[in-house]
C-alpha positions in Angstrom: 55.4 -45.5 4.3 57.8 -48.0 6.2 57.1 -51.8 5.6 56.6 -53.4 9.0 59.4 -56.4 9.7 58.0 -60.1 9.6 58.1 -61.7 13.1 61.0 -64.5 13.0 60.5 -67.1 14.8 63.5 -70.1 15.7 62.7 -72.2 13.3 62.4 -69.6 10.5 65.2 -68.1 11.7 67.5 -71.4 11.4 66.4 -72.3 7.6 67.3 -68.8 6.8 70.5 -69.7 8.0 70.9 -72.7 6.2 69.6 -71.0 2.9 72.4 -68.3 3.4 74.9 -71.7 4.1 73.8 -73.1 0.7 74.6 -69.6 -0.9 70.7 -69.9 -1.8 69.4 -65.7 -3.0 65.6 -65.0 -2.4 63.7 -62.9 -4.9 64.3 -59.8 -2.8 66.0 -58.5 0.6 65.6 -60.1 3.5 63.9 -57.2 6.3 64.7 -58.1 10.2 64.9 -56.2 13.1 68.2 -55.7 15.4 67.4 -58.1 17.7 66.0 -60.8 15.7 69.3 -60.0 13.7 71.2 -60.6 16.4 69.5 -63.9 17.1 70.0 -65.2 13.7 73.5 -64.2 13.6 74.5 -66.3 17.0 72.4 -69.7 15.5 74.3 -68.9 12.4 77.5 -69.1 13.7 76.5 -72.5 15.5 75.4 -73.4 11.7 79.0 -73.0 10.3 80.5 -75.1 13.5 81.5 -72.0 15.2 83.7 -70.2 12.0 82.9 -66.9 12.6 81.9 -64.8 9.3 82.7 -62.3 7.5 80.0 -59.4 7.2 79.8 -56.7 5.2 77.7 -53.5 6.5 76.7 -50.7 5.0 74.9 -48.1 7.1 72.2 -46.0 5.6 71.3 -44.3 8.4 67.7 -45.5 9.1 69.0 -49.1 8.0 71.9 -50.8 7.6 72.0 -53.4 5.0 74.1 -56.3 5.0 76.1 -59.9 3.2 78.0 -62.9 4.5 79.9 -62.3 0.9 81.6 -65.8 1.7 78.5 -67.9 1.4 75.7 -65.8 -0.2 75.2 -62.7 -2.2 71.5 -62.2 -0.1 71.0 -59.2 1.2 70.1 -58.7 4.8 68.0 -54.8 5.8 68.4 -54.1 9.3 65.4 -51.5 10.5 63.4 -50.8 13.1 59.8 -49.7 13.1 60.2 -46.6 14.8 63.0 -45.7 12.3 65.8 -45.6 14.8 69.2 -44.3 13.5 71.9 -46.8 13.9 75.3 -46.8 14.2 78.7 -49.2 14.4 77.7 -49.7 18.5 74.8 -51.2 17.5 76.7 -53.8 15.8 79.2 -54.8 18.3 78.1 -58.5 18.4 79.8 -58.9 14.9 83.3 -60.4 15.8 84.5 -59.6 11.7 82.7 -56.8 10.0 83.6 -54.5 6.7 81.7 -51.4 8.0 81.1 -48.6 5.3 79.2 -45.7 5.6 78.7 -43.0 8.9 80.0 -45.1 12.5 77.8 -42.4 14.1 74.4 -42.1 14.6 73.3 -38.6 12.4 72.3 -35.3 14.3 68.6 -35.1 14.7 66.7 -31.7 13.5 66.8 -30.2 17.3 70.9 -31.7 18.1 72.0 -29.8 15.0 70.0 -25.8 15.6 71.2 -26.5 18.8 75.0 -26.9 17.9 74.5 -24.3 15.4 72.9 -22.0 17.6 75.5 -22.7 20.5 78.4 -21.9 17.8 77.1 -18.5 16.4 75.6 -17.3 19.8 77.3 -13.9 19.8 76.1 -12.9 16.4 72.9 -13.9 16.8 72.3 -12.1 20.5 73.7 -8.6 18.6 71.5 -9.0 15.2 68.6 -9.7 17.8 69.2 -6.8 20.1 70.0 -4.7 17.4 67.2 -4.9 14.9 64.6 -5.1 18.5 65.7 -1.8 19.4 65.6 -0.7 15.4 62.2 -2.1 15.2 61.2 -0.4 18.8 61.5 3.2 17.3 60.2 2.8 14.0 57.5 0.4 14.7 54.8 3.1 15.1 52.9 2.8 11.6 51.9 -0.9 10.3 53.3 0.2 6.9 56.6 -0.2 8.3 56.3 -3.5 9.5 55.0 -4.4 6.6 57.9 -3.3 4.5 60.1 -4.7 6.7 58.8 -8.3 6.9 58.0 -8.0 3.1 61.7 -8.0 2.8 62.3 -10.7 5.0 59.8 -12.8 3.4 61.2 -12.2 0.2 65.2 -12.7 0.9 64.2 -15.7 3.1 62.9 -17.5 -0.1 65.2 -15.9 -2.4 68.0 -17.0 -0.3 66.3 -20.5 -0.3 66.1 -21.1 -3.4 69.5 -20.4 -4.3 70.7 -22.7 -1.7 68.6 -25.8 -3.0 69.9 -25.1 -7.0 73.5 -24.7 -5.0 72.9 -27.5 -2.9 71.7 -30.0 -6.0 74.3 -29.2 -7.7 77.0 -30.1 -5.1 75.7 -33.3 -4.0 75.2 -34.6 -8.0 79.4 -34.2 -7.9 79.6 -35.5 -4.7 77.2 -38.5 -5.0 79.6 -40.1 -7.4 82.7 -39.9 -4.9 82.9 -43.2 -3.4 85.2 -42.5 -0.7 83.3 -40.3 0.5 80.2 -42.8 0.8 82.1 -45.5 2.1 83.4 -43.4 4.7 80.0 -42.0 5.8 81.1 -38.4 5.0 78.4 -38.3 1.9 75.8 -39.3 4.4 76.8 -36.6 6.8 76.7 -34.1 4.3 73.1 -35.2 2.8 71.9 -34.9 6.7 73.4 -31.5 7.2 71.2 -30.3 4.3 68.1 -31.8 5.4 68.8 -30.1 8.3 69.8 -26.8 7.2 66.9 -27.0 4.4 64.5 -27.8 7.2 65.5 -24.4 8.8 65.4 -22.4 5.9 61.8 -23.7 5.4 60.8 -22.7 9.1 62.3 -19.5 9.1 60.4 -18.5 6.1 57.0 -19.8 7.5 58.0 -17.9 11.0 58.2 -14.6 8.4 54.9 -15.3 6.6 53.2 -15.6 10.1 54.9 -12.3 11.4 52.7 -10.5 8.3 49.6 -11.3 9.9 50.6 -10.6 13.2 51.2 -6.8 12.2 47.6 -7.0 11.6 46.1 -8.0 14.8 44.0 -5.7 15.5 44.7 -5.7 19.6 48.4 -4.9 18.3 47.5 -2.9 15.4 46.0 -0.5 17.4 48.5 0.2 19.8 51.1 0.7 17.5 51.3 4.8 16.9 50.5 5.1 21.2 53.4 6.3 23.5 56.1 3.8 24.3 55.6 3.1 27.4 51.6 1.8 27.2 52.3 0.6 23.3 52.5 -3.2 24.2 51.6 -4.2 20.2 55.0 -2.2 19.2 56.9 -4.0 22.4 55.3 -7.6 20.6 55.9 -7.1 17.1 59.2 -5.5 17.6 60.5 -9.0 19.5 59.1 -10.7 16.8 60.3 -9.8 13.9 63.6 -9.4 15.7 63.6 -12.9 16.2 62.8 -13.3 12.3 65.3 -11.4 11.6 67.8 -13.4 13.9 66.2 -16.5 12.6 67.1 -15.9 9.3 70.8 -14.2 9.8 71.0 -17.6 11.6 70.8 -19.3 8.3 73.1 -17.1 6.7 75.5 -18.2 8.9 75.0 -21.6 9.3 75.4 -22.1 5.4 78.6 -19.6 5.1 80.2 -21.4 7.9 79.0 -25.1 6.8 79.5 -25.1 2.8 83.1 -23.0 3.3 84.0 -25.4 5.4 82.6 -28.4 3.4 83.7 -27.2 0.3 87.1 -26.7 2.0 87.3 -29.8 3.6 86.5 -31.9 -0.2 89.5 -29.7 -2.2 91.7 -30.5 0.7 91.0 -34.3 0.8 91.6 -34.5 -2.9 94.7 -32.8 -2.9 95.9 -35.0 0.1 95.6 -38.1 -1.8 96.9 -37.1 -5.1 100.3 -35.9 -2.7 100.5 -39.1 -1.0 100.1 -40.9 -4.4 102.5 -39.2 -5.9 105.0 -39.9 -3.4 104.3 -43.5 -3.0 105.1 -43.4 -6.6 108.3 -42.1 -6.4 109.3 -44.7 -4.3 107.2 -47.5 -5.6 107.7 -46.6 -9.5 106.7 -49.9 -10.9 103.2 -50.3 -8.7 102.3 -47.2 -10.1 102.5 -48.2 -13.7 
């Protein structure tokens, strides 16, 4: 659980200010909020006659941590209690700043199905449409919807598990790039699979429920009647179509994502060994 921020007050504010002057280090980080931040960074200006500081940031996501590295190795955690995501706006008031890590604020769960969904619409409407009208003419007999969500039960959690021993393996290679932490691209990635692992997780839950909703009796019993009165079949058929969708949906959002991811990391390496090797060629003895 999230440590609440002390309240700063002028005067508390203005000797931490002085401590930081002195190049004095506390035992531990020092937690404020944005705007008390932003109050202790205008008297701390005043403090050093109006020489305005050098501030390194790096952005966490949910916090952004922070050092005047010309006066004090203290550390400085920027949160907020209701765990806002921050971003380089929010730190506009800084006249010089090292920023490191993600400028932008991260997607949220709901911003990111969204864009995913938005991106793979076409697929999704025809896996829906087709397995609903698949489902509509077999769907007479509870056996075979419980064959069929079997099966999507069980390649649902097969697939996820693959994906998290796939995805822990990736990130251990990645979390050691620096370049791609200081840029804020190892951030963006680690969000991605929150996200994506979030889904996965639903989906599979969404398939588990769709079991026992075979089983209803008021749907159960309508299943083997004619078409046109058999409202159970017309139910279960939507569905487990929309299972169905929801987990070709992550099928495709990790075949798209980690192609393009893993795509996206060969080609950055090979970029930078190029350029390297042709700054070399010009500047043979900085290369030494």
């Amino acid at each position: 659980m999230m440590r609440k921020t002390m309240t700063w007050s002028e005067s508390s504010l203005d000797e931490f200010g002085k401590e930081i002057i002195k190049g004095n280090l506390r035992d531990s980080p020092v937690i404020m909020e944005l705007d008390d931040f932003k109050s202790f960074y205008s008297k701390f200006v005043s403090l050093t006659n109006r020489k305005i500081p050098d501030v390194t940031c790096i952005n966490l996501g949910d916090q952004v941590q922070l050092i005047f590295p010309a006066y004090s190795r203290q550390e400085i955690v920027i949160r907020e209690n209701k765990r806002k995501l921050f971003s380089l706006d929010d730190f506009s008031f800084l006249s010089i700043k090292n920023w490191l890590g993600p400028k932008k604020r991260a997607k949220k769960f709901v911003e990111f199905l969204w864009d995913e969904l938005v991106s793979n619409k076409g697929k999704i409407i025809v896996v829906f449409l087709v397995t609903f009208i698949a489902f509509i003419f077999i769907g007479n007999d509870d056996s075979n919807f419980d064959l069929i969500n079997s099966i999507l039960v069980q390649a649902s959690t097969v697939f996820f598990s693959i994906y998290l021993i796939f995805t822990v393996s990736q990130s251990e290679r990645l979390s050691s790039d620096r370049k791609l932490f200081e840029k804020g691209i190892l951030f963006n990635y680690y969000n991605d699979d929150r996200n994506v692992t979030l889904f996965a997780i639903i989906t599979i839950g969404f398939a588990i429920l769709n079991t026992l909703i075979v089983h209803f009796p008021p749907i159960q019993k309508t299943l083997d009647t004619p078409l046109s009165i058999a409202y159970g079949r017309w139910i279960i058929s939507f569905t487990t179509a929309f299972v169905s969708s929801m987990l070709f949906h992550t099928f495709f959002i990790v075949a798209d994502y980690y192609l393009e991811r893993t795509r996206d990391i060969a080609e950055r390496e090979h970029i930078g060994d190029i350029f390297h090797e042709e700054y070399c060629k010009h500047h043979p003895d900085q290369c030494q």
